[in-house]
ROGULUM-812540 format. One line per 4 residues: their letters; for each residue z, x, y of C-alpha. Coordinates in steps of 0.05 Angstrom, whole numbers, plus 5000, padded with zeros to 4 digits. Layout:
% ROGULUM-812540
a> Z/X/Y  ...
This chain:
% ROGULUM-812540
xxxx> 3003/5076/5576  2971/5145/5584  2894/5144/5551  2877/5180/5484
xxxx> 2817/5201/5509  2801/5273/5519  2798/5300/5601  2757/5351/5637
xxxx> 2770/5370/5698  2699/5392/5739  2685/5422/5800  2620/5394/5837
xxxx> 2581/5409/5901  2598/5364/5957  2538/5326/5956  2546/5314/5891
xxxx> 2614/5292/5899  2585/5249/5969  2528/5218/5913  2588/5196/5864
xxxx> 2635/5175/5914  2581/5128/5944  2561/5097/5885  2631/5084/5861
xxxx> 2640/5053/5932  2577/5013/5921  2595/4989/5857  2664/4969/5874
xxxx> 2687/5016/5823  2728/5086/5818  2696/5152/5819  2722/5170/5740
xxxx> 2695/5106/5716  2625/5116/5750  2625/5188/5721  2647/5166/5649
xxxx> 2597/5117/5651  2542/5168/5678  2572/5220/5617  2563/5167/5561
xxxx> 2496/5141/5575  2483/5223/5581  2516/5242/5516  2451/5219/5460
xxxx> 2405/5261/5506  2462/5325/5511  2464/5317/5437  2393/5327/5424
xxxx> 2391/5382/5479  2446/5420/5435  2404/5408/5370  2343/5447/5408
xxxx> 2391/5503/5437  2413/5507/5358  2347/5504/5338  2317/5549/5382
xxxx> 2378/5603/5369  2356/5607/5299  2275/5619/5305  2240/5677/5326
xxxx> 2211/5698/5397  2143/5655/5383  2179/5598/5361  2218/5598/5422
xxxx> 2164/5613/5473  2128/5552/5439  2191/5505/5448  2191/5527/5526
xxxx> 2125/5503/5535  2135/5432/5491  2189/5426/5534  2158/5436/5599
xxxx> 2104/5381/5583  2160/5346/5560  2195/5355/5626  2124/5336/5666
xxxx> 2117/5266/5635  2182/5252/5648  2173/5274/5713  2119/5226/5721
xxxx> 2154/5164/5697  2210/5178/5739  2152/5180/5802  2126/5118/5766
xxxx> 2196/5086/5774  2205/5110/5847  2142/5077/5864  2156/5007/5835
xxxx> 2233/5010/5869  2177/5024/5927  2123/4969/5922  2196/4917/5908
xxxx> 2236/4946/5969  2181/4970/6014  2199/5039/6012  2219/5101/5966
xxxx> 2301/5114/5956  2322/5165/6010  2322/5228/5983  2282/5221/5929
xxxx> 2217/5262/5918  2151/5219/5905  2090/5231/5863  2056/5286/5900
xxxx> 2107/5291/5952  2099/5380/5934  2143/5427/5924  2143/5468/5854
xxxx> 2171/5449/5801  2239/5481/5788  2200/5530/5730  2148/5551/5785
xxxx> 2219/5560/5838  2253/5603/5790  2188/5645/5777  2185/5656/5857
xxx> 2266/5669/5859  2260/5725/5812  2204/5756/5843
């Protein structure tokens, strides 16, 4: 019997596709259910990014040049836990998740990239 649920159909890069299909492979499970699992864990944080885009549609050019910079402290301590979490997976497996980035590993942050793209 067909689902209820609603479908999207997305296109993604192919290493993004390569990232999904291994960890469906992995976890012994398919590619949709990996991604609906991904998308619902996802969905409380989309929700409150949709409440700031509302929020931030209906204040002034202050108010929004002050959310932009809440955010991007916002977006630095989260940056650091994630580093924080890198380096325990480090210390228990001896070594940092290929691919990932590590606490001072440089590089700008993607605010800093964006500033030197449009330059």
């Amino acid at each position: 019997m067909p689902t209820l649920k609603p479908r999207l159909q997305v296109t993604l890069t192919p290493a993004t596709y390569a990232t999904i299909k291994r960890v469906a492979a992995l976890q012994s499970r398919s590619r949709g259910a990996v991604i609906s699992e991904w998308m619902d864990e996802c969905a409380p944080v989309l929700g409150r990014v949709a409440d700031l885009l509302q929020a931030a549609q209906a204040t002034d050019k202050a108010g929004r040049s002050h959310l932009v910079r809440q955010l991007a402290k916002v977006q630095t301590s989260i940056e650091g836990a994630a580093a924080d979490a890198i380096s325990a997976f480090a210390a228990v497996t001896g070594k940092a998740p290929p691919g990932v980035p590590t606490r001072g590993g440089g590089g700008a942050s993607p605010r800093r990239r964006r500033r030197r793209e449009d330059a």
